[in-house]
C-alpha positions in Angstrom: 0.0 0.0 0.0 3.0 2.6 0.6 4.4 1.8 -2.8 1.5 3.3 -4.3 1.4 6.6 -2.7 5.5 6.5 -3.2 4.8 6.0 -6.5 2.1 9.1 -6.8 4.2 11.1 -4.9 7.3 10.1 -7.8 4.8 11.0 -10.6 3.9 14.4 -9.0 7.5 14.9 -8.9 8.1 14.5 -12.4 5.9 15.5 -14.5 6.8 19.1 -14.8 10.3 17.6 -14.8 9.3 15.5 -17.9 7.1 18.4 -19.8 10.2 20.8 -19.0 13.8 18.5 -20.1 11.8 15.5 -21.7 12.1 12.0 -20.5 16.0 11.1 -20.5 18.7 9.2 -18.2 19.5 12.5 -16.5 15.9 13.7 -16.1 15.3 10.2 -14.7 18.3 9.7 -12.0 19.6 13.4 -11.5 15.9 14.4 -8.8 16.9 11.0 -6.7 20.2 11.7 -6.6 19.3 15.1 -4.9 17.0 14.4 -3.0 19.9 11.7 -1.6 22.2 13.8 -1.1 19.3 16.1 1.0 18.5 13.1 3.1 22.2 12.4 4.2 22.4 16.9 5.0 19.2 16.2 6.7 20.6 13.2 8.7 23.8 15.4 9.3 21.0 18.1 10.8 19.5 15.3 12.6 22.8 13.9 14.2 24.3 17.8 15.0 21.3 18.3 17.3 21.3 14.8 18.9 25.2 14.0 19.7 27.1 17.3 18.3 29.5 18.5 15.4 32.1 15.7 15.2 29.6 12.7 15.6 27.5 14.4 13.1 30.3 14.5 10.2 31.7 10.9 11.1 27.8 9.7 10.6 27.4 11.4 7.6 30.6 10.1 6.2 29.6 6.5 6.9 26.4 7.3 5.2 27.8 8.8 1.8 30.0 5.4 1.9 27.4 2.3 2.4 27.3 0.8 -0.8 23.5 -0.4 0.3 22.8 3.3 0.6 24.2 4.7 -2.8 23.1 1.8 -4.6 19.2 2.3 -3.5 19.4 5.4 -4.0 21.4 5.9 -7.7 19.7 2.4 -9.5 16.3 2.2 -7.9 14.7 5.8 -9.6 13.0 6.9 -6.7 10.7 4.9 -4.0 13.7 4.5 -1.6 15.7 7.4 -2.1 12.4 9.4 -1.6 11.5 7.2 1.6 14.9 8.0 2.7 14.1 12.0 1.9 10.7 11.6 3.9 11.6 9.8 7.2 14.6 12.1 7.8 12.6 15.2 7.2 10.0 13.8 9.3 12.0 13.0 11.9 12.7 16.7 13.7 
């Protein structure tokens, strides 16, 4: 049942995309990718207000690393990466 509102949610996303640049690779990958690398500034938020500076950084740097992470978020186009996106920002 989540994969379907994911899934709206992913359309909603880009369609102005796709009317603006056309459908392509980069019109495809490029809005996971940042919204990514917006979930690991938005765990490095997350972390700085829970445990400080330096344990903020380290986390964020074993984020940006984890193959599981980077894979999910630059092959699967979107339900993860966006999942990703939405619990961090719902987690303040």
């Amino acid at each position: 049942m989540l994969m379907s509102y994911v899934g709206a949610l992913k359309s909603w996303i880009y369609m102005p995309l796709f009317g603006a640049f056309g459908a392509s690779v980069w019109t495809t990958r490029v809005p996971m990718l940042a919204a990514g690398a917006a979930s690991i500034w938005l765990f490095y938020l997350f972390l700085h207000g829970v445990a400080g500076k330096r344990a903020a950084v380290a986390g964020c740097l074993l984020l940006a690393a984890d193959p599981i992470y980077l894979l999910t978020t630059c092959f699967d186009w979107g339900p993860v990466a966006l999942q990703h996106l939405l619990v961090m920002g719902g987690s303040f």
